[in-house]
C-alpha positions in Angstrom: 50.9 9.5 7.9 48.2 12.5 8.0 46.8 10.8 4.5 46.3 7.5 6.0 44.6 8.6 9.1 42.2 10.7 7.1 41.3 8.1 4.5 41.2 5.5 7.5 39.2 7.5 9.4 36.9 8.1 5.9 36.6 4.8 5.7 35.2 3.7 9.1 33.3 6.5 9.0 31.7 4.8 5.6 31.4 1.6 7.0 29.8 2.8 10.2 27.1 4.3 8.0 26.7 1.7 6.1 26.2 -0.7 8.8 24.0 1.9 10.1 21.8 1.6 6.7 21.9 -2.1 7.0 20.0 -2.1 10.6 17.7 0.2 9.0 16.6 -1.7 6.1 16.4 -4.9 7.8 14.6 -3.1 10.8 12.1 -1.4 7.5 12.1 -4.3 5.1 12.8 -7.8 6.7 9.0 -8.9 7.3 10.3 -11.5 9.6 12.0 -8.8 11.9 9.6 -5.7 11.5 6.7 -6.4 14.2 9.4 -6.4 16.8 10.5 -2.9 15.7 7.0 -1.1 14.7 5.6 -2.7 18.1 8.9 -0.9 20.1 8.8 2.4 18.4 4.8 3.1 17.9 2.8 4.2 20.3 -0.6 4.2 18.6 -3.1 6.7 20.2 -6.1 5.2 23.1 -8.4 6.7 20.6 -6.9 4.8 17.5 -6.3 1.2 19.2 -10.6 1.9 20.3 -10.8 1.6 16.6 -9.7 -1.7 16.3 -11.3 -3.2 18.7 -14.6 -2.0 18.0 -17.4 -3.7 16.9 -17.0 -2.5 13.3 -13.8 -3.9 12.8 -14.2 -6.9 14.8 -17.0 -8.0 13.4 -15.5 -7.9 9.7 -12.7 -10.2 10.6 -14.7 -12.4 11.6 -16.7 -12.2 7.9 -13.3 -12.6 6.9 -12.5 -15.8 8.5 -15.8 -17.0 7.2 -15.6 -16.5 3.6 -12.2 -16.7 2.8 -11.7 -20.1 1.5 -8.6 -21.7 0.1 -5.3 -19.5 -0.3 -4.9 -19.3 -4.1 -2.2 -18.9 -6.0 -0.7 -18.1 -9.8 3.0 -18.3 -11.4 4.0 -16.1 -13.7 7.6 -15.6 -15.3 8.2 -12.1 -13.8 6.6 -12.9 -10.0 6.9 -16.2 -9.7 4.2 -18.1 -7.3 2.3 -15.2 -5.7 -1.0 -15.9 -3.3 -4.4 -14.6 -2.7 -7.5 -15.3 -1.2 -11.0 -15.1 -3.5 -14.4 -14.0 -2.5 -16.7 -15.2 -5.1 -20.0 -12.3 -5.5 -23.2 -14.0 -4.2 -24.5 -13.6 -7.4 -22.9 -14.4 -11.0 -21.1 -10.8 -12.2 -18.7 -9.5 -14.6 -17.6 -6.9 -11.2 -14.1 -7.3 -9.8 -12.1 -5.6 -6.6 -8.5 -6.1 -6.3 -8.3 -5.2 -2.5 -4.9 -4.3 -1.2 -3.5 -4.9 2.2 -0.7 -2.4 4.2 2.3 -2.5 5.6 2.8 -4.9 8.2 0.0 -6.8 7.6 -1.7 -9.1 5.4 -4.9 -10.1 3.4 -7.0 -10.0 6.6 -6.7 -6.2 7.7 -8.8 -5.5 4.6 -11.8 -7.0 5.4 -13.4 -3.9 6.0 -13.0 -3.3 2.5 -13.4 -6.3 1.1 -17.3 -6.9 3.0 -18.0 -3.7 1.9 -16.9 -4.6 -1.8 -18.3 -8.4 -2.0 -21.5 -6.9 -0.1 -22.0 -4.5 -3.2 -21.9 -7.4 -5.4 -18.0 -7.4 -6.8 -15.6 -10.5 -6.8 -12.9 -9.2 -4.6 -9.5 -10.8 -5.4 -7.0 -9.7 -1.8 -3.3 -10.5 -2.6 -0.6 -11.1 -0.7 2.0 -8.6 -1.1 6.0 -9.0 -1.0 6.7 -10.5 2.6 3.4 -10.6 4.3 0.7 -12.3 4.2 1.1 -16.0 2.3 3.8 -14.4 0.4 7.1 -16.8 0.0 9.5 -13.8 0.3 11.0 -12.3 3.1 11.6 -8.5 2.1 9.0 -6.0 1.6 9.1 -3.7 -1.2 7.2 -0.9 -0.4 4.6 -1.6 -3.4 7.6 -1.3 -6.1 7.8 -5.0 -6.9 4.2 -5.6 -5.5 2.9 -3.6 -8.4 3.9 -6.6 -10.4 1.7 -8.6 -8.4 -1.0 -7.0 -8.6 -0.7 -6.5 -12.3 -0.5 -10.3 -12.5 -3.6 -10.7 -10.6 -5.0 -8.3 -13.0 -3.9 -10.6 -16.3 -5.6 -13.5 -14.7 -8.9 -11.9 -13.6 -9.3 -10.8 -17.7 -8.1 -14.5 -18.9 -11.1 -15.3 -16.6 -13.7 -13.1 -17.7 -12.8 -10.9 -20.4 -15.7 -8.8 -19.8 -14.5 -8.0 -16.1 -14.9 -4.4 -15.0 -11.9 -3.9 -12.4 -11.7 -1.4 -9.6 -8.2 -1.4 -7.7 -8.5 -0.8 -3.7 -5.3 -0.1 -1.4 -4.9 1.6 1.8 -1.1 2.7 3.1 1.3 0.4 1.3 -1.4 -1.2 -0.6 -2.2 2.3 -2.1 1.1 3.1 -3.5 0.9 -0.7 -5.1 -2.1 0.6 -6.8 -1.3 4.1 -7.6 2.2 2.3 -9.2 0.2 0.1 -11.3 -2.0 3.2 -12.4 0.9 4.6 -13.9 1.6 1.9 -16.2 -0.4 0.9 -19.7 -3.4 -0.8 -17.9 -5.9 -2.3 -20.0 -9.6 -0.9 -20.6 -11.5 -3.1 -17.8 -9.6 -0.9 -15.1 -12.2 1.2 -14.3 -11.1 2.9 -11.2 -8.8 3.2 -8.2 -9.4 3.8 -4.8 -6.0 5.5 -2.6 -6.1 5.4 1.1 -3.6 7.2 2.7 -0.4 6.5 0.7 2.7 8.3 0.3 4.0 10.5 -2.6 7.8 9.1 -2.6 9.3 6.4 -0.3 12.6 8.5 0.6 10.7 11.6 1.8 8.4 9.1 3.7 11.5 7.3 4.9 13.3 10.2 6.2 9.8 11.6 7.7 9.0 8.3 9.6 13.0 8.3 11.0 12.9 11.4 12.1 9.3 11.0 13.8 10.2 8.1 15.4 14.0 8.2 16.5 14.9 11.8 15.9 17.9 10.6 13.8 18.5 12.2 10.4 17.8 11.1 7.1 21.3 12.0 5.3 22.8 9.9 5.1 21.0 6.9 6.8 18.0 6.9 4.2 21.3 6.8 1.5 23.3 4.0 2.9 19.6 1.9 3.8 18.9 2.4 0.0 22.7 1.1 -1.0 21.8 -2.3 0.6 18.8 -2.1 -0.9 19.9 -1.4 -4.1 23.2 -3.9 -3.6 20.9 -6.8 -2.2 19.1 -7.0 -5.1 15.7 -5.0 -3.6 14.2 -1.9 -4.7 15.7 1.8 -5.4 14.0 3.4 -3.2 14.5 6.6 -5.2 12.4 4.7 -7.5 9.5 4.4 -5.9 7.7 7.3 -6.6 3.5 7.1 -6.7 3.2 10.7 -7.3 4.9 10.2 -10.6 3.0 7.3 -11.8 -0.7 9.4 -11.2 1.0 11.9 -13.1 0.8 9.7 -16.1 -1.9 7.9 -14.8 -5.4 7.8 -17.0 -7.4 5.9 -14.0 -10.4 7.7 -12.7 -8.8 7.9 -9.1 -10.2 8.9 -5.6 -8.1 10.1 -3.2 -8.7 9.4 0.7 -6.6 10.2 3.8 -7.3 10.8 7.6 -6.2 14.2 8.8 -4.4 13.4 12.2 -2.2 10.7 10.6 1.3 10.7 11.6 2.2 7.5 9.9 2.1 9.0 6.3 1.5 12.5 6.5 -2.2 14.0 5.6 -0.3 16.8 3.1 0.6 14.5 1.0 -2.9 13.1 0.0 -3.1 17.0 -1.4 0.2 16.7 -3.4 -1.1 13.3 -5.2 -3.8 14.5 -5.9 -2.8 17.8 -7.7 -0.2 15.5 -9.4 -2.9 12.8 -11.4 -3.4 13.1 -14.6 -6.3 11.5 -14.6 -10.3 12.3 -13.9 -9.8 12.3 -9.9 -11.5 13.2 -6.4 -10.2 13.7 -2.8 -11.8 12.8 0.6 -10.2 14.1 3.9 -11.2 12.0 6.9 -11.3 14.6 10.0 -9.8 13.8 12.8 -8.5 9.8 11.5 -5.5 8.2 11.8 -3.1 6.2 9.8 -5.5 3.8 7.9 -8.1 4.2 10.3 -10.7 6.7 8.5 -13.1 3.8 7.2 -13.3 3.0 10.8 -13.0 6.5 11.9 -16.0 7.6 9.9 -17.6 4.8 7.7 -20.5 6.7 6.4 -18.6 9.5 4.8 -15.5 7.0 3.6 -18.0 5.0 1.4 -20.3 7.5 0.7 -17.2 9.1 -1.2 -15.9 6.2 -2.7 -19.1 4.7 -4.1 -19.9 8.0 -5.5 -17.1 8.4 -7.6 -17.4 5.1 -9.2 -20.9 5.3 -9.6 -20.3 8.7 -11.5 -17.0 7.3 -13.2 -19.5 4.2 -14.4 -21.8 6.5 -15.7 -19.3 8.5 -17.7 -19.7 11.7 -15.3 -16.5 13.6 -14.5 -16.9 12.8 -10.6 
């Protein structure tokens, strides 16, 4: 009678985890759910919300709007249809940015980058990655599967013009997409990759953001979220490490990060960057938050990033 109790009680004990993991991953991964819970938990700073509604930022959604154009789309075996929007350079060029957008957000929230980018005279390609955006899925994936998507963008920028010279661009979510891609076998027209603020490996960033934001522990929640993950046919999340793709990454890679984010921790821009493999430089953004430091302090942001690719065109060791 003792045995059964026990292994009953083991059992709802199980299941109450598991269901447990399930509310977490839905409330983490089901695009369609997540602005009701990152609008109930997060309480973004005065300071940070004065970001984006300044002027800056403003002013280059509204460039956005402007020059966006049709949403575009591919097919490929491995994605399927994927979507992204196109800014043509003003002026005919063999210079390509492949701009990638956060968590919780979409094509539109780079437009700081992108104006910046098409401004400088590159064709900037802005995807839409798993869940947001134009995207015809309903789960995000963290940048695991959106790697592939960005990979596939990639493919069709070279059948276009095989003489393309390709810098990759992502901030938050959009830089783990990119450090993931720089850590498979990319070809030679990747030139460089620009990291804003992205994590080192989704379940220490998982159990960090849990904790932060509900006090609740990561073991065995983190565990049982990853189980559905894993069971509903998503990502691993143990999988999903960027740290050890810029280990074997060869990409010239710059690494940038605001130092009063609570979001994705600042310490682990320092980790990544130790970790690359490749030729590599870091910018810390006093005083920025989460994905806020090109706002935060433009003139140092780009004056970092268009150093390094100006020395990593010229063959320099940045």
């Amino acid at each position: 009678m003792k045995a059964k109790t026990i292994i009953s009680a083991g059992v709802g004990a199980f299941a109450a985890v598991l269901g447990a993991g399930a509310a977490i991953y839905e409330a983490a991964l089901n695009t369609k759910l997540n602005s009701f819970f990152v609008n109930y938990f997060d309480n973004p700073d005065p300071a940070q919300d004065a970001l984006y509604n300044g002027d800056l930022y403003l002013d280059c959604q509204k460039w956005f709007e402007a020059h966006q154009g049709e949403d575009q789309t591919i097919t490929t075996e491995k994605t399927g249809t994927i979507h992204a929007y196109i800014f043509p350079a003003a002026e005919p060029t063999h210079k390509w940015a492949i701009v990638c957008h956060g968590y919780n957000s979409s094509p539109q929230s780079t437009a700081i980058y992108t104006r910046h980018f098409n401004e400088a005279g590159y064709n900037c390609v802005c995807p839409s990655l798993r869940g947001w955006g134009n995207d015809e899925t309903n789960y995000c994936t963290m940048g695991f599967f959106d790697k592939d998507l960005l990979l596939a963008w990639l493919d069709h920028i070279i059948a276009t013009d095989p003489d393309a010279e390709v810098i990759l661009h992502g901030y938050s979510m959009g830089a783990v997409t990119t450090m993931l891609a720089t850590g498979e076998t990319l070809p030679s027209n990747v030139k460089a990759a620009v990291c804003d603020c992205g994590f080192t490996r989704c379940v220490e960033l998982f159990k960090y953001v849990l904790k932060y934001y509900t006090k609740l522990p990561g073991f065995p929640l983190i565990n049982a979220a990853n189980l559905v993950s894993v069971i509903r046919g998503n990502f691993d999340f143990r999988k999903n490490n960027p740290i050890d793709a810029v280990a074997r990454s060869s990409t010239p890679t710059i690494f940038l990060h605001g130092t009063a984010d609570d979001f994705i921790p600042y310490y682990m821009m320092d980790e990544l960057y130790e970790a690359c493999a490749a030729v590599k430089a870091k910018q810390p953004i006093e005083g920025a938050f989460h994905a806020s430091s090109v706002m935060k302090n433009p003139d140092l942001y780009w004056e970092a990033v268009d150093s390094f690719l100006a020395k990593v065109a010229d063959g320099e060791k940045a």
